[in-house]
PyMOL Python script that loads the backbone (N, CA, C, O; Angstrom):
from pymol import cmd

cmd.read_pdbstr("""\
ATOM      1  N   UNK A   1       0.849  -1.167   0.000  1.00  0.00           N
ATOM      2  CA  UNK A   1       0.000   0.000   0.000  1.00  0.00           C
ATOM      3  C   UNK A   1       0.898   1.233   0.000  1.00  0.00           C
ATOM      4  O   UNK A   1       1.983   1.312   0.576  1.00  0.00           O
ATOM      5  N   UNK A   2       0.386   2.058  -0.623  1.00  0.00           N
ATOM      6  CA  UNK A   2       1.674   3.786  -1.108  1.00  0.00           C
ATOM      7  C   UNK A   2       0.349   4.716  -0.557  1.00  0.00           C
ATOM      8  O   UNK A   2      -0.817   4.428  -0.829  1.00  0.00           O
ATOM      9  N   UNK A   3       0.644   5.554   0.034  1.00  0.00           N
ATOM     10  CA  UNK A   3      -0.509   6.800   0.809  1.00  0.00           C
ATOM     11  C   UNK A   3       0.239   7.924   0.055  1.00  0.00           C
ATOM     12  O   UNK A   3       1.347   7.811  -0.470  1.00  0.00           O
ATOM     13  N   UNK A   4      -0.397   8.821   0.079  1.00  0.00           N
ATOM     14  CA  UNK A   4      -0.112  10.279  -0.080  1.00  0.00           C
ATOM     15  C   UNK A   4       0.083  10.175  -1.837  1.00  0.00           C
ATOM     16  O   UNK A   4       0.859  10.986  -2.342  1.00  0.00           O
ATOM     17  N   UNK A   5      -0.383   9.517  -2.434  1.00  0.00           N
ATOM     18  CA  UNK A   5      -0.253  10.132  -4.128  1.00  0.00           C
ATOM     19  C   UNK A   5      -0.710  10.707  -4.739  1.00  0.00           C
ATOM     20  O   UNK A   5      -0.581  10.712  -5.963  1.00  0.00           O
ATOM     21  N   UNK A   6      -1.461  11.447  -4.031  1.00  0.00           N
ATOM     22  CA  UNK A   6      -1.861  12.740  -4.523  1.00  0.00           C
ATOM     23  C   UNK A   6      -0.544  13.935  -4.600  1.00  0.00           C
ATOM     24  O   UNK A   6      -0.444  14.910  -5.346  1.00  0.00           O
ATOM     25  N   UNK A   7       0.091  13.598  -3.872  1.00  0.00           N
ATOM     26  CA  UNK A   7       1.475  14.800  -4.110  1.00  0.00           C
ATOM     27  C   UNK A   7       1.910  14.520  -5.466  1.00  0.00           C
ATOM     28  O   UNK A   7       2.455  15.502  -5.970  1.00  0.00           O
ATOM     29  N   UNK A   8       1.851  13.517  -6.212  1.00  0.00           N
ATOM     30  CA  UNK A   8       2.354  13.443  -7.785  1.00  0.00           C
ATOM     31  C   UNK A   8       1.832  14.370  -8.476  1.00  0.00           C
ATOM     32  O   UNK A   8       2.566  14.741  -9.392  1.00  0.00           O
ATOM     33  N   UNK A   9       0.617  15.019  -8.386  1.00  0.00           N
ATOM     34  CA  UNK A   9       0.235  15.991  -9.023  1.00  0.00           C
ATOM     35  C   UNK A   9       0.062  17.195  -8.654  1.00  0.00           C
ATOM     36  O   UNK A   9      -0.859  17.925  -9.021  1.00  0.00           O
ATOM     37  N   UNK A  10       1.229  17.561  -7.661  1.00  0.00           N
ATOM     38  CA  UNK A  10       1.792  19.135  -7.447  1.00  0.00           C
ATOM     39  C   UNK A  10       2.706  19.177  -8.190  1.00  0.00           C
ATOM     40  O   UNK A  10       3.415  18.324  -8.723  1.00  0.00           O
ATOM     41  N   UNK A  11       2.632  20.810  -8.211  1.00  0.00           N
ATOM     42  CA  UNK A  11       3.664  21.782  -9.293  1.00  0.00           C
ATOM     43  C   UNK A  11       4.939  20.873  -9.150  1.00  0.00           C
ATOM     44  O   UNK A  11       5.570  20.445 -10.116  1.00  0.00           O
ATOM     45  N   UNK A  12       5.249  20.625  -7.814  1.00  0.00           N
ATOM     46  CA  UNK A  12       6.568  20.196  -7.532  1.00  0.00           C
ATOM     47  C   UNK A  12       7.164  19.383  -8.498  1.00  0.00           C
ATOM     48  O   UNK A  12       8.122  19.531  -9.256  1.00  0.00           O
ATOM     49  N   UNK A  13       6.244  18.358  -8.253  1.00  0.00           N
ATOM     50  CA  UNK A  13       5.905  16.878  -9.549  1.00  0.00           C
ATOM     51  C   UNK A  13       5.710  16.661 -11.087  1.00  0.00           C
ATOM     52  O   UNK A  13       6.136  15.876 -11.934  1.00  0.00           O
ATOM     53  N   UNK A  14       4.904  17.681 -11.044  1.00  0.00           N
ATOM     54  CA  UNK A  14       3.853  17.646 -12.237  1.00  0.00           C
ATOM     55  C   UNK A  14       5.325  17.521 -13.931  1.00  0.00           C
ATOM     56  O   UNK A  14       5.337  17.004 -15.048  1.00  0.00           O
ATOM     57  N   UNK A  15       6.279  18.353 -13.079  1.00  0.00           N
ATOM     58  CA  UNK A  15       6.779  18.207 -14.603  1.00  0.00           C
ATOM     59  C   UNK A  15       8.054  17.234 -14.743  1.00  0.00           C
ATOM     60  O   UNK A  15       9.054  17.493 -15.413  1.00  0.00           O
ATOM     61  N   UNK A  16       7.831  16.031 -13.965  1.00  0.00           N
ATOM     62  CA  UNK A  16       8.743  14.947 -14.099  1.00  0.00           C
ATOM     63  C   UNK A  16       7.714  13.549 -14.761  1.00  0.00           C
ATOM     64  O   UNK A  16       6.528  13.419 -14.456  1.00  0.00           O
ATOM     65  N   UNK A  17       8.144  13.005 -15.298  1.00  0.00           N
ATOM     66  CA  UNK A  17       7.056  12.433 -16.428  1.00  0.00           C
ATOM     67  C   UNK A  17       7.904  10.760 -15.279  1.00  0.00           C
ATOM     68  O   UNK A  17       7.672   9.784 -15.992  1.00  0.00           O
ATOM     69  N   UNK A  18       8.320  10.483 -14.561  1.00  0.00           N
ATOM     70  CA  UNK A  18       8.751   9.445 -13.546  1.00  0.00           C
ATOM     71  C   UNK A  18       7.649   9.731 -12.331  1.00  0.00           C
ATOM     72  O   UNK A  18       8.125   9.469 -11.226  1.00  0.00           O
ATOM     73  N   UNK A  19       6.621  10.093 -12.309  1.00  0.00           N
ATOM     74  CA  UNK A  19       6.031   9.680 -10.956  1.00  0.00           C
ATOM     75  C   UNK A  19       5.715   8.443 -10.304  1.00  0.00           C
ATOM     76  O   UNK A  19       5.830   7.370 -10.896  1.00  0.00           O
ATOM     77  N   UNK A  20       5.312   8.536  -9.084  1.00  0.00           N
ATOM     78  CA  UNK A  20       4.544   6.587  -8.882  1.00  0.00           C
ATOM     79  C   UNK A  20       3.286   6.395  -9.659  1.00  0.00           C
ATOM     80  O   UNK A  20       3.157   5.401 -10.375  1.00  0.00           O
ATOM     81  N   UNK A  21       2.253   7.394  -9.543  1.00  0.00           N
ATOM     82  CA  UNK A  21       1.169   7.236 -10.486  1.00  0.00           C
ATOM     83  C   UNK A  21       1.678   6.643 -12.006  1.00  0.00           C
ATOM     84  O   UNK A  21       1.440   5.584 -12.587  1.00  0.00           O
ATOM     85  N   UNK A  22       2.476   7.810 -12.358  1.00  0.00           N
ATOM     86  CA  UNK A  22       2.799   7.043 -13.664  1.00  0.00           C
ATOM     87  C   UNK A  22       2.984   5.657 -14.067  1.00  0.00           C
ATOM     88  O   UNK A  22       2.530   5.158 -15.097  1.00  0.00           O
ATOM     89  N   UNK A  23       4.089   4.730 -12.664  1.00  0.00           N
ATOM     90  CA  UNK A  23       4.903   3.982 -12.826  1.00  0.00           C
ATOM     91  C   UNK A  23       3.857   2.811 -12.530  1.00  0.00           C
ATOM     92  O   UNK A  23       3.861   1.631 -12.879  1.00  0.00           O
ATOM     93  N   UNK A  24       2.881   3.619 -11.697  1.00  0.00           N
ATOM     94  CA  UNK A  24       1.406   2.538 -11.162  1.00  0.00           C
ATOM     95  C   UNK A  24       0.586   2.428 -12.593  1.00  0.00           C
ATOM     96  O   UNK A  24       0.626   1.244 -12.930  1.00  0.00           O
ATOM     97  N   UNK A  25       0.036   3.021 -13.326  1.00  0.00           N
ATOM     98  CA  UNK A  25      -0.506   3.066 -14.789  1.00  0.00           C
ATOM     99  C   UNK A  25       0.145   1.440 -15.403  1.00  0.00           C
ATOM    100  O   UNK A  25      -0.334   0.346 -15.702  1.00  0.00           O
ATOM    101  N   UNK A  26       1.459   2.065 -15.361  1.00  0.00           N
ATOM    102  CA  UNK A  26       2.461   1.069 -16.451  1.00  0.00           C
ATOM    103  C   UNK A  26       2.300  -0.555 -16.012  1.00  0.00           C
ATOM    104  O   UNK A  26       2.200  -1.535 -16.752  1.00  0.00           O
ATOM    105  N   UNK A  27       2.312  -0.482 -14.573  1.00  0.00           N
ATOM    106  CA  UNK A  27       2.011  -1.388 -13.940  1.00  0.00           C
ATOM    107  C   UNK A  27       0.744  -2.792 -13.996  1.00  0.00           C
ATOM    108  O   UNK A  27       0.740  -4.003 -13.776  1.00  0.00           O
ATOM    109  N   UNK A  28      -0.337  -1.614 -14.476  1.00  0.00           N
ATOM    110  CA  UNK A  28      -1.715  -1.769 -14.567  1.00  0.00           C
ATOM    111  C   UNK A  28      -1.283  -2.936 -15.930  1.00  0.00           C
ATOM    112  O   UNK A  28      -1.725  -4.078 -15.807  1.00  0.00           O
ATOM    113  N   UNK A  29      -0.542  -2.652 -17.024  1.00  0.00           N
ATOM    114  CA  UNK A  29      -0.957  -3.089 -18.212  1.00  0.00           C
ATOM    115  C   UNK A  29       0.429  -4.467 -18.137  1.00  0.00           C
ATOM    116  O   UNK A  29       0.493  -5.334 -19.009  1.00  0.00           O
ATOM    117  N   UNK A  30       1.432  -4.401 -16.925  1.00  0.00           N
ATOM    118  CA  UNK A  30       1.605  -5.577 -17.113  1.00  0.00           C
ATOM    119  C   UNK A  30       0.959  -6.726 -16.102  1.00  0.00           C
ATOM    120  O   UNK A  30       1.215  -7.923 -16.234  1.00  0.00           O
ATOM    121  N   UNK A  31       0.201  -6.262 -15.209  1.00  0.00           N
ATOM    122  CA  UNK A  31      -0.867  -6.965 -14.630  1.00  0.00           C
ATOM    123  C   UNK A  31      -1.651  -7.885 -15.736  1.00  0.00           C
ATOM    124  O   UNK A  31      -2.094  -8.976 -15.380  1.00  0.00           O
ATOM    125  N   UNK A  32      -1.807  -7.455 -17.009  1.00  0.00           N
ATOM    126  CA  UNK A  32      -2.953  -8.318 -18.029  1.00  0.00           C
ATOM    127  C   UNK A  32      -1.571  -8.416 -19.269  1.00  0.00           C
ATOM    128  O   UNK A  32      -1.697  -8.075 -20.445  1.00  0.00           O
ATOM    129  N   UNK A  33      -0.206  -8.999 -18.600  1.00  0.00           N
ATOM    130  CA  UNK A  33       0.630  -9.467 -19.425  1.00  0.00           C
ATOM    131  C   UNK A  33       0.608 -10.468 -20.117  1.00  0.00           C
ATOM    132  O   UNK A  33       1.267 -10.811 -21.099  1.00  0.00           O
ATOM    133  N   UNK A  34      -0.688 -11.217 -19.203  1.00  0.00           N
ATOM    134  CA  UNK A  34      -1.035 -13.170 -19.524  1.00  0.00           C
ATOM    135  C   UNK A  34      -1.810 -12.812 -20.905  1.00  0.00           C
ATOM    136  O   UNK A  34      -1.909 -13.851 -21.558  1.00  0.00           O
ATOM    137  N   UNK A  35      -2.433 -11.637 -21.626  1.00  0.00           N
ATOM    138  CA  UNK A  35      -3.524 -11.065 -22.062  1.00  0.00           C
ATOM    139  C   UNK A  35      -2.899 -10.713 -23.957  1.00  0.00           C
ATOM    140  O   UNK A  35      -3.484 -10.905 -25.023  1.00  0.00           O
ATOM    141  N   UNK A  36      -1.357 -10.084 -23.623  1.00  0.00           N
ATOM    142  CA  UNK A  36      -0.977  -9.772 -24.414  1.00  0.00           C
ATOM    143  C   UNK A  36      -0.736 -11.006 -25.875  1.00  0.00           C
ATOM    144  O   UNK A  36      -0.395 -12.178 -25.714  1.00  0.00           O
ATOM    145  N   UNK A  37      -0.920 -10.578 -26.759  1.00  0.00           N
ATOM    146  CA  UNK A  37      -0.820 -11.206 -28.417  1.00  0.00           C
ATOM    147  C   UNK A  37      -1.452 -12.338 -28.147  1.00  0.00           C
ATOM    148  O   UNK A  37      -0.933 -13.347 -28.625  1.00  0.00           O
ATOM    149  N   UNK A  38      -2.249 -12.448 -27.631  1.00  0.00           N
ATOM    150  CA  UNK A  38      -2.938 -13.735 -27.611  1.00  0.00           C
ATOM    151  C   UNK A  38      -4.675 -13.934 -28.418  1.00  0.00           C
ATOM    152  O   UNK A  38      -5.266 -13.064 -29.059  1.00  0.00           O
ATOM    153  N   UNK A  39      -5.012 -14.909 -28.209  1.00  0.00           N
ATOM    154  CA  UNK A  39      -6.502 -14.987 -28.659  1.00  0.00           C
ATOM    155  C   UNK A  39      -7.485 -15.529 -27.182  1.00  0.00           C
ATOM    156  O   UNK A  39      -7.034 -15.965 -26.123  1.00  0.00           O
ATOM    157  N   UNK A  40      -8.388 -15.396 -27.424  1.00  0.00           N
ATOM    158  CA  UNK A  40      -9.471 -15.937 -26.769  1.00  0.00           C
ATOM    159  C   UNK A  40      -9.788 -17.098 -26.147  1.00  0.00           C
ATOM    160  O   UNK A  40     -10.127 -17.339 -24.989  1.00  0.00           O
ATOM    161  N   UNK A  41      -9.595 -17.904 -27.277  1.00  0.00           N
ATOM    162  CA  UNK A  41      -9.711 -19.292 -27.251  1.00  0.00           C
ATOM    163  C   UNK A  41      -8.173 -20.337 -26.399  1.00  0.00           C
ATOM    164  O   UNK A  41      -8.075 -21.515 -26.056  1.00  0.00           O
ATOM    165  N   UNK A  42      -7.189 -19.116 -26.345  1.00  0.00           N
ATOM    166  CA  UNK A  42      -6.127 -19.640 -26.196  1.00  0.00           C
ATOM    167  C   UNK A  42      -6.001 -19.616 -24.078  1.00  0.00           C
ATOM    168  O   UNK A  42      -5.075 -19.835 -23.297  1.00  0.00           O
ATOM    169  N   UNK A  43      -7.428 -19.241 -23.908  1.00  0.00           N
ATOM    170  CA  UNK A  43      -7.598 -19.308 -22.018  1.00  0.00           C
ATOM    171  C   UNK A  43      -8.734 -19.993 -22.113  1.00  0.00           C
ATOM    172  O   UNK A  43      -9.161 -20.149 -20.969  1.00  0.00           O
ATOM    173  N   UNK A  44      -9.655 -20.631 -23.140  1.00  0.00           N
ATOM    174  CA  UNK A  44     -11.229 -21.162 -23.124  1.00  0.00           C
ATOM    175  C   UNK A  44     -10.698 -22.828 -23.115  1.00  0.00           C
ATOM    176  O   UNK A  44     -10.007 -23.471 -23.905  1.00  0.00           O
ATOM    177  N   UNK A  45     -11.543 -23.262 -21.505  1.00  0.00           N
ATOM    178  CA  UNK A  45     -11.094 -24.541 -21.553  1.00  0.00           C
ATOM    179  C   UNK A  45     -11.683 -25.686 -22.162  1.00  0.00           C
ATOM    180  O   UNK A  45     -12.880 -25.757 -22.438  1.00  0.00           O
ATOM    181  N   UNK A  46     -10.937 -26.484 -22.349  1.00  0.00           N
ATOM    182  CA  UNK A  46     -11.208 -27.688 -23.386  1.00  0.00           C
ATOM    183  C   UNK A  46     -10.990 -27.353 -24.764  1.00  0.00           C
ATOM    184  O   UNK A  46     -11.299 -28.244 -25.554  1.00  0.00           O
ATOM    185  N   UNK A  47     -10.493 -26.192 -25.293  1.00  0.00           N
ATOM    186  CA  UNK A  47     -10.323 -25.754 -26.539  1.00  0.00           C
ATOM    187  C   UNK A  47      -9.218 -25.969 -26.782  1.00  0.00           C
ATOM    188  O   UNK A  47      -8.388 -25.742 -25.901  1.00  0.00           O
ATOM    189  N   UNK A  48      -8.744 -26.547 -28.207  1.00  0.00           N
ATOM    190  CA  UNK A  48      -7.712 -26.881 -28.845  1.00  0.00           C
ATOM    191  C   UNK A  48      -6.379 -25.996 -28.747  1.00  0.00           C
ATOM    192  O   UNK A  48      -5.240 -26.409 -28.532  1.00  0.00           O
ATOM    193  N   UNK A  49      -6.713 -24.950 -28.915  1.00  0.00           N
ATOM    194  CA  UNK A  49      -5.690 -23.785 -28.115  1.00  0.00           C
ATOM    195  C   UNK A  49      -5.058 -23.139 -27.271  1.00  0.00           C
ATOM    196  O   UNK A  49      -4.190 -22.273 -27.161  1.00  0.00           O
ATOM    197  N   UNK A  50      -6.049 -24.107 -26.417  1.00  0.00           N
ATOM    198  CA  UNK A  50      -5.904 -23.459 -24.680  1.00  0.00           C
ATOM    199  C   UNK A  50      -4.407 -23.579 -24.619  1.00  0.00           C
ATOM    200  O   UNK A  50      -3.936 -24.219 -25.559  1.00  0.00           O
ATOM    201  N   UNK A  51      -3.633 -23.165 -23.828  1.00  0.00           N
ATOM    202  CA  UNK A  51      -2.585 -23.051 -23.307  1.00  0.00           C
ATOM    203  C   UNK A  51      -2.421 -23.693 -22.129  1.00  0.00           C
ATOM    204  O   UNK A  51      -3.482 -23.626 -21.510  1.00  0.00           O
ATOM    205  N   UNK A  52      -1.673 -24.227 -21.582  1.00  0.00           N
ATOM    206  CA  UNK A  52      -1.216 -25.059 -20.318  1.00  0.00           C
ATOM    207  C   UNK A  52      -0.562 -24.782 -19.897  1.00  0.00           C
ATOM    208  O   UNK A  52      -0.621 -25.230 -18.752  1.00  0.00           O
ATOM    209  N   UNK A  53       0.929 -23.711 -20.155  1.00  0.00           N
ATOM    210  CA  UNK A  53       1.491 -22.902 -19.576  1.00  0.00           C
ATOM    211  C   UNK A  53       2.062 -21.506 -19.839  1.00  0.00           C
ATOM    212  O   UNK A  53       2.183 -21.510 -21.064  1.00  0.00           O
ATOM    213  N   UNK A  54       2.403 -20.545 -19.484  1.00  0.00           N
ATOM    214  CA  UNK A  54       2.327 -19.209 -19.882  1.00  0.00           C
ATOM    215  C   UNK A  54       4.023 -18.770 -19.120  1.00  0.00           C
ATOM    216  O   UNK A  54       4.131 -18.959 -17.909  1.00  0.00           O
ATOM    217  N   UNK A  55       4.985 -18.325 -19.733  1.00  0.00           N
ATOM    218  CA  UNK A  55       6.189 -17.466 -19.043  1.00  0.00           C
ATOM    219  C   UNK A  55       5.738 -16.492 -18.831  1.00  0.00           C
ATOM    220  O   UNK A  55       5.012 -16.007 -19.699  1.00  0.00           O
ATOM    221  N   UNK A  56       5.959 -15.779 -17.605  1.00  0.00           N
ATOM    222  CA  UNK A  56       5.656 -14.027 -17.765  1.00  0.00           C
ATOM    223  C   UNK A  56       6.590 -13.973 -16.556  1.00  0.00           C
ATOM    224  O   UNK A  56       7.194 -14.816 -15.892  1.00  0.00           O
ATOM    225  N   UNK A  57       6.450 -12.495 -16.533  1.00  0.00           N
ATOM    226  CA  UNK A  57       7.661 -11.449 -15.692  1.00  0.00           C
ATOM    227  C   UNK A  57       6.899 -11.518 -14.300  1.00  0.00           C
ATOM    228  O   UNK A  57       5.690 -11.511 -14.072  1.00  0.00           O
ATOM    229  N   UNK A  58       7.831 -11.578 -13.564  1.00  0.00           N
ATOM    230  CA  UNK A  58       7.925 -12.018 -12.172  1.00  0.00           C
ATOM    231  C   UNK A  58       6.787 -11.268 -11.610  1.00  0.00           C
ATOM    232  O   UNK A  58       6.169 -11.872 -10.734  1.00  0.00           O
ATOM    233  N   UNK A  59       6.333  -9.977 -11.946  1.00  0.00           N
ATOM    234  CA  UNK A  59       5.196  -9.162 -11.690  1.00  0.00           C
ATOM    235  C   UNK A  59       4.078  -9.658 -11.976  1.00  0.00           C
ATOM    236  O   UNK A  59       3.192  -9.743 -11.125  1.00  0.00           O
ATOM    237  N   UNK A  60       3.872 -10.203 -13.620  1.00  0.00           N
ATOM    238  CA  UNK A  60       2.401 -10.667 -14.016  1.00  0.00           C
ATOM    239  C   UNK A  60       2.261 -11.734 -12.986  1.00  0.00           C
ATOM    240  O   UNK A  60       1.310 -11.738 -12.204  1.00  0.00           O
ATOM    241  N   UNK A  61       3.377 -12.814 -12.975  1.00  0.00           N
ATOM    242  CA  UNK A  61       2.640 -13.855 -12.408  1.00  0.00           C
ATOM    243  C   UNK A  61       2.669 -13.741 -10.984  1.00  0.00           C
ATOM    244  O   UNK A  61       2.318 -14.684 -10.274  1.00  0.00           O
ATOM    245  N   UNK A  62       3.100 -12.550 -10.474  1.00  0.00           N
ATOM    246  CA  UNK A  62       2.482 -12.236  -8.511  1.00  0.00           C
ATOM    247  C   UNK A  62       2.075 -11.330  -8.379  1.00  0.00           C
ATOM    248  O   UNK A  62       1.930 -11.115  -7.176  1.00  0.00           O
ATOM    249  N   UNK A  63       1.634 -10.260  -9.193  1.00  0.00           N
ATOM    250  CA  UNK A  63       1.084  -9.098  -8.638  1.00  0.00           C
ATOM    251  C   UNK A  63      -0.806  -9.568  -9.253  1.00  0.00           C
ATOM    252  O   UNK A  63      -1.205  -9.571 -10.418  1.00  0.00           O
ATOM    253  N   UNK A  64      -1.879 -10.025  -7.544  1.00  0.00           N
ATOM    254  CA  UNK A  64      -2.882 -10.128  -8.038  1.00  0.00           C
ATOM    255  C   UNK A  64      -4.044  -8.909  -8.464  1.00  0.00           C
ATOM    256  O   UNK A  64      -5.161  -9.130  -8.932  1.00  0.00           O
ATOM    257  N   UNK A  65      -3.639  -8.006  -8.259  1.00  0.00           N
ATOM    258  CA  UNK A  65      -4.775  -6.822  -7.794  1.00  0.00           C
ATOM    259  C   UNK A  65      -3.876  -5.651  -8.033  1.00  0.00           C
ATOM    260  O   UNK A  65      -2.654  -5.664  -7.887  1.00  0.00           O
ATOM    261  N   UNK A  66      -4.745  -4.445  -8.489  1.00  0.00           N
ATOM    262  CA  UNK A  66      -3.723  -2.894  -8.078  1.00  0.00           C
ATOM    263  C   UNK A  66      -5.515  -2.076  -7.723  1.00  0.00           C
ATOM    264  O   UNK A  66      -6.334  -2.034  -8.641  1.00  0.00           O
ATOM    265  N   UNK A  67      -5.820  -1.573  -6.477  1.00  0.00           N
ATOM    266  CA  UNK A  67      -6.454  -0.760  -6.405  1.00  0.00           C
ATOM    267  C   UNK A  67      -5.938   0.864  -6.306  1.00  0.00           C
ATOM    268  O   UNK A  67      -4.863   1.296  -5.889  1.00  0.00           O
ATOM    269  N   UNK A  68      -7.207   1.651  -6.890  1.00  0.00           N
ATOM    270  CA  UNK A  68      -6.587   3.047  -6.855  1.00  0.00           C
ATOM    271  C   UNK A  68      -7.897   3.356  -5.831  1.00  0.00           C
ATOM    272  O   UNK A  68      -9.000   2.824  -5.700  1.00  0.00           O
ATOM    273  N   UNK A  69      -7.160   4.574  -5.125  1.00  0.00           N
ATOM    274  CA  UNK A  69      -8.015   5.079  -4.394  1.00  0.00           C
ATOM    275  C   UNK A  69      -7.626   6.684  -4.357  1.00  0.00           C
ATOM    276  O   UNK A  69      -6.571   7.032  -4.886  1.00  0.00           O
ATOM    277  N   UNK A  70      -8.486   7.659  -3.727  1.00  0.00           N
ATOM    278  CA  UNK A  70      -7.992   8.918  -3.022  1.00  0.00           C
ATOM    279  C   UNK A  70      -6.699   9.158  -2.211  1.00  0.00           C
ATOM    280  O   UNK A  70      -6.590   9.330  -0.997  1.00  0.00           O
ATOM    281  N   UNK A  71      -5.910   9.134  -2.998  1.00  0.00           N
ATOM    282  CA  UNK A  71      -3.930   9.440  -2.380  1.00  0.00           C
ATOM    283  C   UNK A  71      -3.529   8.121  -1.945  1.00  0.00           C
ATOM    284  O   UNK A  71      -2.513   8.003  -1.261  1.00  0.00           O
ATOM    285  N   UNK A  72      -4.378   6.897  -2.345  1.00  0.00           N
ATOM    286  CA  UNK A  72      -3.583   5.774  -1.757  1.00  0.00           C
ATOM    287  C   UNK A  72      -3.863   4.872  -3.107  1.00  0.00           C
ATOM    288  O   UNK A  72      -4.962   4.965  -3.653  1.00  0.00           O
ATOM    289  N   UNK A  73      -2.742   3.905  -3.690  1.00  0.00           N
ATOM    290  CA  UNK A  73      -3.002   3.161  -4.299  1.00  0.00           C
ATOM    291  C   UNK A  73      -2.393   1.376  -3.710  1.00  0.00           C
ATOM    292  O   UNK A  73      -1.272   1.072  -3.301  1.00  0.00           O
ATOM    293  N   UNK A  74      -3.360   0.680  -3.845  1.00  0.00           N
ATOM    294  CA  UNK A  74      -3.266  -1.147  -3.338  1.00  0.00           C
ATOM    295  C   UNK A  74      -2.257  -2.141  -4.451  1.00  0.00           C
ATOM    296  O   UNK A  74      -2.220  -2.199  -5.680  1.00  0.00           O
ATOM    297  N   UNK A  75      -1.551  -2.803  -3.446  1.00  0.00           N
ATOM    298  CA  UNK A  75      -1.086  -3.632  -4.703  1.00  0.00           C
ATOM    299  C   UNK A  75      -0.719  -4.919  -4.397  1.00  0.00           C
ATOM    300  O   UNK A  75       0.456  -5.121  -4.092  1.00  0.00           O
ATOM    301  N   UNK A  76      -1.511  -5.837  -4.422  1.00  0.00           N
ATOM    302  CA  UNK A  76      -2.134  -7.609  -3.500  1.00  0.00           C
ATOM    303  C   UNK A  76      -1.382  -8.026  -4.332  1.00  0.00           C
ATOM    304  O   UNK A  76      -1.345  -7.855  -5.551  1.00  0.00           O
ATOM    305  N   UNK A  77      -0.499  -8.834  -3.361  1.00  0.00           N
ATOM    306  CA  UNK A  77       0.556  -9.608  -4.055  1.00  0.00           C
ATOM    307  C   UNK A  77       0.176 -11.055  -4.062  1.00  0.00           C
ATOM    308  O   UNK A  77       0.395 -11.688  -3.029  1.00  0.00           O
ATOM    309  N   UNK A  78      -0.366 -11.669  -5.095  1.00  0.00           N
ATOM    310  CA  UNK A  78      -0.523 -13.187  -4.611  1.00  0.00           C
ATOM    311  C   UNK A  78      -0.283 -13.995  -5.992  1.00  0.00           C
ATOM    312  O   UNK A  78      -0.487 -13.409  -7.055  1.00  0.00           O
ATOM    313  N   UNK A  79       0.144 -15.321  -5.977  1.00  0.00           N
ATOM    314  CA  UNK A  79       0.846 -16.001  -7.109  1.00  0.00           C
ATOM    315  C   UNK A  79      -0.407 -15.934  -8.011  1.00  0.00           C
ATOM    316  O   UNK A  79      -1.522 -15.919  -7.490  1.00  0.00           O
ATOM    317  N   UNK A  80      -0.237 -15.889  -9.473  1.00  0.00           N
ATOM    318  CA  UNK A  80      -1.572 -16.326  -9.840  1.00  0.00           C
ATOM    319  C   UNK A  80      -1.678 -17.501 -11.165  1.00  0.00           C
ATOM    320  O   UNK A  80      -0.819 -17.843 -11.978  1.00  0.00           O
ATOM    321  N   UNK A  81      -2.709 -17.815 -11.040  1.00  0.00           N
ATOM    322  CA  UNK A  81      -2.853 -19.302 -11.879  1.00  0.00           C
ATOM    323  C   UNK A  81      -2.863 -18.794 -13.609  1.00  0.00           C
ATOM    324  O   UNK A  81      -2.507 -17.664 -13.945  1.00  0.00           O
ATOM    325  N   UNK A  82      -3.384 -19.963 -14.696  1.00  0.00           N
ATOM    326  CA  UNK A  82      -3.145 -19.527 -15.846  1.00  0.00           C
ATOM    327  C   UNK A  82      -4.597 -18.939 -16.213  1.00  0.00           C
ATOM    328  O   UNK A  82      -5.502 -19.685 -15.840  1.00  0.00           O
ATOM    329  N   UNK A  83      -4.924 -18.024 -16.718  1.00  0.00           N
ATOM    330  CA  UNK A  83      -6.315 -17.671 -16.584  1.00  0.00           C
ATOM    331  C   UNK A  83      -7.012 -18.240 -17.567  1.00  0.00           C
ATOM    332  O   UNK A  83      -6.594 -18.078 -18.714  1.00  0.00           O
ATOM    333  N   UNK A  84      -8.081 -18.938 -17.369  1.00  0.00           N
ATOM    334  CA  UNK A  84      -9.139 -19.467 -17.757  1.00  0.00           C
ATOM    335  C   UNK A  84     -10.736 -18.738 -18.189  1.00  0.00           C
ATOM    336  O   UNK A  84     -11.258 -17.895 -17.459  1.00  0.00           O
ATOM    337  N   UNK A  85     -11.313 -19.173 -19.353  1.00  0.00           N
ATOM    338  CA  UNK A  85     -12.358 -18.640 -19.661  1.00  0.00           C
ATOM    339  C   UNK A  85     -13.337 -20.107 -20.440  1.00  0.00           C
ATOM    340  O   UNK A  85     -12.896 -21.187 -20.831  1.00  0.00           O
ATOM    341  N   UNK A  86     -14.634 -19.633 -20.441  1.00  0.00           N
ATOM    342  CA  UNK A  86     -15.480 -20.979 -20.953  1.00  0.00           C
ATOM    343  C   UNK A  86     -16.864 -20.013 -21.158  1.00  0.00           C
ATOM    344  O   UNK A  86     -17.387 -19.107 -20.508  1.00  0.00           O
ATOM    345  N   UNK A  87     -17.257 -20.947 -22.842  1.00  0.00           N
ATOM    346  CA  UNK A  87     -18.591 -20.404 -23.156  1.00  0.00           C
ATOM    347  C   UNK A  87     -19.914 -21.041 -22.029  1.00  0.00           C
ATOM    348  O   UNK A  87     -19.922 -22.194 -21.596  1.00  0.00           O
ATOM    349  N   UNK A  88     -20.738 -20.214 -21.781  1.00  0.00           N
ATOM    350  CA  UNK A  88     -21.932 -20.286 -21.229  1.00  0.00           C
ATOM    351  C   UNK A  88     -23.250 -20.389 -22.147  1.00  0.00           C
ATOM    352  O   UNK A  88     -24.363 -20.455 -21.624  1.00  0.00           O
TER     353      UNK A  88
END
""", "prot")
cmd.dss("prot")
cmd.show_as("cartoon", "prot")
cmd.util.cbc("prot")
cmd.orient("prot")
């Protein structure tokens, strides 16, 4: 948990393009690293494509969660599995 990030967007801050917000954003998109160049079918189980195992960066596969909040942003660290999807 990081408190006070709202100071990233004072004058002080504002004109360094390295903030934590920023670095939290960047963060966000390797959270759904399992996500990247892939297809659909390639997390839908029982499908010919599915995948059975996935490499990713030490982040995708433990960082479970990033919440944002008012000057505080969350970041749940827990291992995570290969993600799965199925038609209904």
């Amino acid at each position: 948990m990081v408190e006070d990030t709202h100071t990233n967007y004072w004058i002080k801050h504002v004109d360094s393009p390295e903030t934590f917000i920023e670095l939290s954003k960047q963060m966000v998109d390797m959270l759904h690293e399992p996500y990247f160049n892939r297809k659909e079918t390639n997390f839908r189980l029982g499908h010919t494509d599915a995948l059975q195992e996935l490499e990713l960066s030490y982040l995708a596969a433990n960082l479970d969660s990033i919440a944002f909040y008012d000057s505080i942003v969350v970041f749940d660290k827990k291992m995570k599995n290969l993600p799965k999807s199925e038609l209904r």
